[in-house]
C-alpha positions as CSV (number, residue, x, y, z in Angstrom):
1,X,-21.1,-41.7,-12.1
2,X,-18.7,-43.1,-14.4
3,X,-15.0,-43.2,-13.9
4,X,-13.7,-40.4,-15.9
5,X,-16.5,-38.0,-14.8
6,X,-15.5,-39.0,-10.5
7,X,-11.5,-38.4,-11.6
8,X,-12.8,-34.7,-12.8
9,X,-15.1,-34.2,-9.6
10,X,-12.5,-35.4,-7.3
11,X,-9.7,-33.0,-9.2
12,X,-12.5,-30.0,-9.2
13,X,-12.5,-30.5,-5.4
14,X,-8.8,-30.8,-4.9
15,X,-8.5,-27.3,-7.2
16,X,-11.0,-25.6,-4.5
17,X,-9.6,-26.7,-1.9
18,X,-5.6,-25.4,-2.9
19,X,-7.4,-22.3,-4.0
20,X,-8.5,-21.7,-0.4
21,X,-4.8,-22.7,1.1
22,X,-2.6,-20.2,-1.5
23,X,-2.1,-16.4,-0.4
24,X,-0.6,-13.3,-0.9
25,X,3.2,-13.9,-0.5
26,X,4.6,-10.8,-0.5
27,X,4.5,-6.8,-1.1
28,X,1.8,-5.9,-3.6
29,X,1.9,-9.7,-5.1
30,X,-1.3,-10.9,-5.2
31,X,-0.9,-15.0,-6.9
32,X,-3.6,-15.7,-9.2
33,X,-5.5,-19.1,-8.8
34,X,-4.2,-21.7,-11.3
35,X,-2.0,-19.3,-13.3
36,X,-0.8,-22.6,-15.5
37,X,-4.2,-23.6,-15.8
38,X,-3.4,-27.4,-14.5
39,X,-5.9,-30.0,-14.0
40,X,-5.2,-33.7,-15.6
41,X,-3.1,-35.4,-18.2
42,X,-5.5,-35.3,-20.6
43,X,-7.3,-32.8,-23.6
44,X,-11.2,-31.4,-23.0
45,X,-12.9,-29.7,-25.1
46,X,-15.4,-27.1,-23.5
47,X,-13.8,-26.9,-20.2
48,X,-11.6,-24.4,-17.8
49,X,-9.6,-25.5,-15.1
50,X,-11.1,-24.8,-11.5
51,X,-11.0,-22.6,-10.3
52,X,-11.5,-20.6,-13.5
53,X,-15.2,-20.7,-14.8
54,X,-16.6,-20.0,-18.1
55,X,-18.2,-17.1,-19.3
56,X,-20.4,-16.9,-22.7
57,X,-18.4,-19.9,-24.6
58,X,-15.7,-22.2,-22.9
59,X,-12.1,-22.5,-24.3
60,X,-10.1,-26.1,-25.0
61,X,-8.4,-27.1,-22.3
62,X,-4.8,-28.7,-23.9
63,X,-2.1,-31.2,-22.7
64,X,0.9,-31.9,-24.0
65,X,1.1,-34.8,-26.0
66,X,-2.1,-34.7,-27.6
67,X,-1.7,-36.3,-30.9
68,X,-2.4,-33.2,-32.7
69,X,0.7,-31.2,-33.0
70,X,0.0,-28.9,-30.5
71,X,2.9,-26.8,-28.7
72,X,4.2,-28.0,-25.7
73,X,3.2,-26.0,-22.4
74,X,5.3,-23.2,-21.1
75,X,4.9,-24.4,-18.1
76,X,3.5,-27.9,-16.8
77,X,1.6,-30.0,-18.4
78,X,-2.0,-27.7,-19.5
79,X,-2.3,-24.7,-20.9
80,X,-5.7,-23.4,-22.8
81,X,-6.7,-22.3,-26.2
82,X,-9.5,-19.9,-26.5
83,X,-11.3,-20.2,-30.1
84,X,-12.4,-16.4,-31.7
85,X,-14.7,-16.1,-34.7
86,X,-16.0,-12.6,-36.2
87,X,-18.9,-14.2,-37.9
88,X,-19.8,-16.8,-35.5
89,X,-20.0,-19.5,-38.1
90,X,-18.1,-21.6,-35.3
91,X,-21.1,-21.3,-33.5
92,X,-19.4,-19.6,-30.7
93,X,-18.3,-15.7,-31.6
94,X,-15.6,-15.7,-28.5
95,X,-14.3,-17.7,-26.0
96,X,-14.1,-16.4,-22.0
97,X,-12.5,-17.6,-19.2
98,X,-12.4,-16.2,-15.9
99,X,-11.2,-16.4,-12.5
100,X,-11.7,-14.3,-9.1
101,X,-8.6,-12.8,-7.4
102,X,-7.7,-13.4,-3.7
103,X,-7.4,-10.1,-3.3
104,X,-9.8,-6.9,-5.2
105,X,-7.1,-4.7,-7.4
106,X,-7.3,-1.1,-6.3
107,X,-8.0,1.8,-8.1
108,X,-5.5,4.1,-9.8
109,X,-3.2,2.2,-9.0
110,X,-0.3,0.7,-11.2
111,X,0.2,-3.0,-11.4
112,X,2.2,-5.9,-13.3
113,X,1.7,-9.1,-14.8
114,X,3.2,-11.1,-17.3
115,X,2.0,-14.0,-20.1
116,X,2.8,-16.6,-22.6
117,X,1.2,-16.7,-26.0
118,X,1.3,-18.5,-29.1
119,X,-1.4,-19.1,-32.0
120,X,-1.8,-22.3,-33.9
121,X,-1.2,-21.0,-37.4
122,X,-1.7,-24.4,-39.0
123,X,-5.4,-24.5,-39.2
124,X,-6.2,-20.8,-38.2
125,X,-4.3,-18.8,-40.7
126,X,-5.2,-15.6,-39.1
127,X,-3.4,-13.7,-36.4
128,X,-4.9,-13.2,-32.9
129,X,-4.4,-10.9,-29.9
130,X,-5.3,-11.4,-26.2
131,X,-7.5,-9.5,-24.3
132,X,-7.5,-8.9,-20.7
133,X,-10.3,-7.6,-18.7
134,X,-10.9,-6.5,-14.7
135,X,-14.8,-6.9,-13.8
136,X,-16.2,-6.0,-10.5
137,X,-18.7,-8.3,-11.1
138,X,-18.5,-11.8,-12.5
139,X,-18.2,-12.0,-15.7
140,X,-18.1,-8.3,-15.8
141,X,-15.9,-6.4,-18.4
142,X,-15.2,-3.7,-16.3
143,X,-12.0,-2.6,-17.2
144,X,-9.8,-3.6,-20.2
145,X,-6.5,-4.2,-18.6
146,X,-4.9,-4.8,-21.8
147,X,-4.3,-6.0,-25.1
148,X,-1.8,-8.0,-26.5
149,X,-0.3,-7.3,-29.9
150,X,-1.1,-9.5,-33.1
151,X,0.3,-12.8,-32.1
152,X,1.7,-14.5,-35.1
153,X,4.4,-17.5,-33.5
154,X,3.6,-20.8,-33.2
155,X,6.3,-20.5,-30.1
156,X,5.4,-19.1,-26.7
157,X,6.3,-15.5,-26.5
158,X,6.6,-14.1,-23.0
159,X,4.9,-10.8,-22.8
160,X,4.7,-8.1,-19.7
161,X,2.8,-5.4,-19.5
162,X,1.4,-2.8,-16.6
163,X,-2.4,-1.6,-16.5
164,X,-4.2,0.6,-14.4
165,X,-7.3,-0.1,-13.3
166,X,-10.2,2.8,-13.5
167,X,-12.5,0.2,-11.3
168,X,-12.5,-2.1,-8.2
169,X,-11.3,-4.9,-9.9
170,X,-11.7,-8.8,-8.0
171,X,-12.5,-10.4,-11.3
172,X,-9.6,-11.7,-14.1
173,X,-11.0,-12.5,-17.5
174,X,-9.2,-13.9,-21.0
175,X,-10.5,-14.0,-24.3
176,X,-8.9,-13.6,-27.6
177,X,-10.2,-11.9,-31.0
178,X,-8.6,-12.3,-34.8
179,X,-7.5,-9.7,-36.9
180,X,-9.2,-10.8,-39.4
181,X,-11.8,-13.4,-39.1
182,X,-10.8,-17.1,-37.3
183,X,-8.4,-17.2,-34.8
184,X,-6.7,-20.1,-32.0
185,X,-4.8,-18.6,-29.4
186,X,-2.7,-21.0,-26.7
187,X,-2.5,-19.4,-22.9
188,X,0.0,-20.3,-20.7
189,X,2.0,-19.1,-17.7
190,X,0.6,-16.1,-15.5
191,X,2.6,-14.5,-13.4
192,X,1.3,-13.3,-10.0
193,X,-0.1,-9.3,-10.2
194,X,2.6,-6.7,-8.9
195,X,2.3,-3.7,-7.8
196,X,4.6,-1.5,-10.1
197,X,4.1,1.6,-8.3
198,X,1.4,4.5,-6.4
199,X,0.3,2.4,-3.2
200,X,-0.1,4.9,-0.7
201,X,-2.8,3.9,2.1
202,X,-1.8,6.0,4.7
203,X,-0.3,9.8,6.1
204,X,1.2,9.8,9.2
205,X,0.2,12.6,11.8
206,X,1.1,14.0,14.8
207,X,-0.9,15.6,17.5
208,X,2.8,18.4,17.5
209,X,5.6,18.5,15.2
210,X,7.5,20.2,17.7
211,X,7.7,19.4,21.8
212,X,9.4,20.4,25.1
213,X,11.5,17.9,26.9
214,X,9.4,16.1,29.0
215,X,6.2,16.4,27.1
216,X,4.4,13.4,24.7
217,X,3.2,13.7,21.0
218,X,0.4,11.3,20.0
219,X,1.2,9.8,16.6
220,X,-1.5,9.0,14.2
221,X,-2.8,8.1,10.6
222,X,-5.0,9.2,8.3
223,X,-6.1,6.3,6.0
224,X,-5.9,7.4,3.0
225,X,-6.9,4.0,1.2
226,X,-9.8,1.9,3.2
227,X,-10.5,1.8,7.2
228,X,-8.1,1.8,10.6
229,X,-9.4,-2.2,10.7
230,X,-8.5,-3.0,7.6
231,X,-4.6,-3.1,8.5
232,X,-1.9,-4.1,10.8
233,X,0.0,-1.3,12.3
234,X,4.0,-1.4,13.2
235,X,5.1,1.5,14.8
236,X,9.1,1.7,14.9
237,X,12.0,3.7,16.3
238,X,15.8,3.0,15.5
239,X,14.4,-0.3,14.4
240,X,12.9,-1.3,17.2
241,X,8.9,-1.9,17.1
242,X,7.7,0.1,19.7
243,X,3.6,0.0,19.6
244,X,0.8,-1.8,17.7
245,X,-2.0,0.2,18.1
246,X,-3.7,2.5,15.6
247,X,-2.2,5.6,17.5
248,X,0.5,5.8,20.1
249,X,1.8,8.4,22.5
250,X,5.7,9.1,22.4
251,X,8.2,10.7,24.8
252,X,11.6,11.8,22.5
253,X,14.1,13.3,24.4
254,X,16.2,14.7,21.8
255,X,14.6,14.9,18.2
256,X,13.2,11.8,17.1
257,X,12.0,10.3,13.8
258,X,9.4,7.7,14.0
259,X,8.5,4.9,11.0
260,X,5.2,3.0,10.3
261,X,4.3,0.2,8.5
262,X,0.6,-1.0,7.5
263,X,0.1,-4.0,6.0
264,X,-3.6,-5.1,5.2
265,X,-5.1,-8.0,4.6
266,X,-3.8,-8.5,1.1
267,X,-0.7,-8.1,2.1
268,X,-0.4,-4.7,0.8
269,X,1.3,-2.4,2.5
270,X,2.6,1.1,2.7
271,X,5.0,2.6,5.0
272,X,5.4,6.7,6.1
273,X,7.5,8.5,8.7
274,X,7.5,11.4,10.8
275,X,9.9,13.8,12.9
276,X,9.2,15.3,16.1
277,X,11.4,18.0,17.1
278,X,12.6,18.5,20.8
279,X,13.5,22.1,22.1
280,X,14.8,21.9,25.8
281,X,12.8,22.6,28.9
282,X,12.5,26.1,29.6
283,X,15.1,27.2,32.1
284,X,16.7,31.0,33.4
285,X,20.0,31.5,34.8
286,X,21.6,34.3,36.5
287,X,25.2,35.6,35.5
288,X,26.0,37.8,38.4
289,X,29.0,38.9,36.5
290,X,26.7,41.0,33.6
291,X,23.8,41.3,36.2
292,X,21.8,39.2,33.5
293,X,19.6,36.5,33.3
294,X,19.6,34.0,30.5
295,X,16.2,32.6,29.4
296,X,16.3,29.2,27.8
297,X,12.7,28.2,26.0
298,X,10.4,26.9,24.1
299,X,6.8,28.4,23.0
300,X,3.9,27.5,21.0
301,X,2.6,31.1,21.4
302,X,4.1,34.8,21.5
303,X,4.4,35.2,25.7
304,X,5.7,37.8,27.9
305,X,8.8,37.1,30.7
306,X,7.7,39.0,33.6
307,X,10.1,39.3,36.4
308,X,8.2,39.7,40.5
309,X,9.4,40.7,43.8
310,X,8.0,38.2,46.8
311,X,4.8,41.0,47.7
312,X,4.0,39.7,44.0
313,X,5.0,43.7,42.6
314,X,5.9,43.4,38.8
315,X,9.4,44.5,38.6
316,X,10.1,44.1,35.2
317,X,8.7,42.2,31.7
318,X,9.9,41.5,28.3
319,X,8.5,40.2,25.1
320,X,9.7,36.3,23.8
321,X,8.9,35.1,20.3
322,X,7.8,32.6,19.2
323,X,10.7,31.8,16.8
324,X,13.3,32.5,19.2
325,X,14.5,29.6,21.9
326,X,17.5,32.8,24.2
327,X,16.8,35.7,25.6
328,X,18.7,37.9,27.9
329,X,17.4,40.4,30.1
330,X,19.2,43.1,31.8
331,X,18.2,42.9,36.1
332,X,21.5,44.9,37.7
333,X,18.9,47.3,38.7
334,X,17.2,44.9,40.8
335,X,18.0,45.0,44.7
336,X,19.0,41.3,46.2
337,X,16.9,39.4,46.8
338,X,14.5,36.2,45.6
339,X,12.4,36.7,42.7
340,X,9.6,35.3,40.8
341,X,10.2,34.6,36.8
342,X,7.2,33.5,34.9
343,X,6.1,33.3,31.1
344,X,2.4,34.1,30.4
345,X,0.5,33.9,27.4
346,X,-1.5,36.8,25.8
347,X,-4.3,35.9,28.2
348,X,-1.7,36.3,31.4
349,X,-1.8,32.5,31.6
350,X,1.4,31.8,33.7
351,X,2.8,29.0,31.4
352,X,6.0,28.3,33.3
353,X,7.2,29.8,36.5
354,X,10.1,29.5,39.0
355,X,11.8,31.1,41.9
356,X,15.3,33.1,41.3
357,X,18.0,34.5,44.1
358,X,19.9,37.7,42.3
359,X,22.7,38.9,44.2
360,X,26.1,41.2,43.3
361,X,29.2,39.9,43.7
């Protein structure tokens, strides 16, 4: 092996093993591997950087100084130059390089990325455009992300732009065509992929929107985007992380408004909320003053108060609704004496029940 050929070996293996060590940094930025296209001080023709591979024909890899007027890199010391020909008297009708994402881009969803370009107008007189494609395979064209405008500066122009994909996308691709008929485009300068906006992987749920003091509500989600496993679950109230699992049980006092956070393994994440409302226990008191009781509760159901003397004889019953939490019912007719007050369903389930002295003053 000569010398130069173990300096590009040994670089090709350093490449791979950065590739491996860089992640997802933040929310909906996924970094794409070698965005400057860096490898070595030096020009080769035929040839993309690892960890981007070539499909159909290989660009030029360029440093800065070559010795041929080329443009000095937007950033470090490469950058590449993908060759375009309409009649293929190059021997090469386009130019592809490609590179696979850390992360697969998600459908329908809206994401950003940015670019420089410039075009060597000094011995390619026509203009060029870039062209950006998603594949689900490699070197798949899936998707065209996007496509530059004519490029017609021999300067870098930064360009952003947002693309949906229609696809699974885990492939990035560039390759350049002329307006006319030759065309040299320099590449420089990705930007990591953003997520611009529409990343919604889950719904929060609750087994009750609305509880009695003392009873739970089990909160879920429904995964809107992928599986339960594919994410980690934060489960907060008044800031405070309060549970880790997929679903959690919760005891609210008063009314209560509960966040989550699911982050997969791209770092994506989205974030929902819920409120659970709390209506009191239900409770009866006796004004002796009216000869009244006052009915405190909470139903899930249309149920009947029923009032009973100790030989378990109905005395008297009343209808509560649903959307009502008072009621007062009118017992001066009632001897003294201890009484039983229950709530029933429409099935006569007793649903609540307690004992009550009525007396006159």
């Amino acid at each position: 092996m000569n010398l130069k050929l173990h300096q590009i070996v040994v670089h090709i293996l350093s490449q791979s093993i950065l590739m491996i060590c860089t992640c997802i940094s933040s929310h909906g930025q996924i970094k794409i591997p070698n965005p400057s296209f860096e490898f070595q001080d030096t020009f080769i023709n035929y040839f993309a950087p690892p960890p981007w591979v070539i499909c159909k024909f290989s660009p030029d890899l360029i440093n800065y100084p070559t010795g041929n007027n080329y443009p000095k890199p937007s950033d470090g010391i490469n950058y590449i130059a993908i060759f375009a020909d309409n009649y293929g008297f190059s021997g090469c009708e386009y130019e592809k390089s490609q590179v696979k994402l850390f992360c697969k881009l998600i459908p329908n969803i809206k994401y950003r990325l940015s670019v420089d370009i410039c075009t060597d107008r000094g011995r390619y007189f026509d203009l060029a455009q870039l062209i950006v494609y998603g594949g689900s395979s490699n070197c798949s064209e899936t998707d065209t992300l996007w496509e530059s405008p004519y490029v017609d500066t021999v300067k870098w122009q930064h360009y952003n732009f947002t693309f949906i994909p229609s696809h699974q996308i885990e492939y990035l691709s560039l390759t350049a065509a002329p307006q006319f008929n030759f065309s040299y485009l320099f590449i420089d300068n990705l930007s990591s992929i953003f997520i611009d906006s529409g990343y919604t992987a889950i719904k929060t749920q609750s087994s009750a929107n609305t509880i009695v003091n003392g009873e739970f509500a089990t909160l879920s989600n429904d995964y809107l985007i992928g599986t339960q496993t594919e994410y980690k679950i934060q489960w907060r109230q008044n800031g405070d992380l309060i549970g880790n699992a997929y679903s959690i049980n919760v005891y609210p006092s008063t009314t209560t408004t509960y966040f989550v956070k699911a982050t997969d393994s791209c770092g994506y994440y989205s974030t929902d909320s819920i409120t659970i409302s709390v209506t009191p226990n239900n409770k009866a008191y006796y004004n002796s003053t009216e000869g009244k009781l006052q009915l405190q509760y909470s139903l899930r159901e249309n149920a009947t108060f029923k009032i009973y003397n100790m030989l378990g004889q109905l005395e008297k019953e009343s209808t509560l609704s649903i959307s009502k939490h008072e009621s007062e019912i009118d017992v001066h007719a009632l001897i003294q004496g201890v009484y039983i007050i229950c709530i029933q369903n429409d099935f006569g389930k007793t649903i609540w029940r307690q004992k009550i002295l009525i007396y006159n003053l």
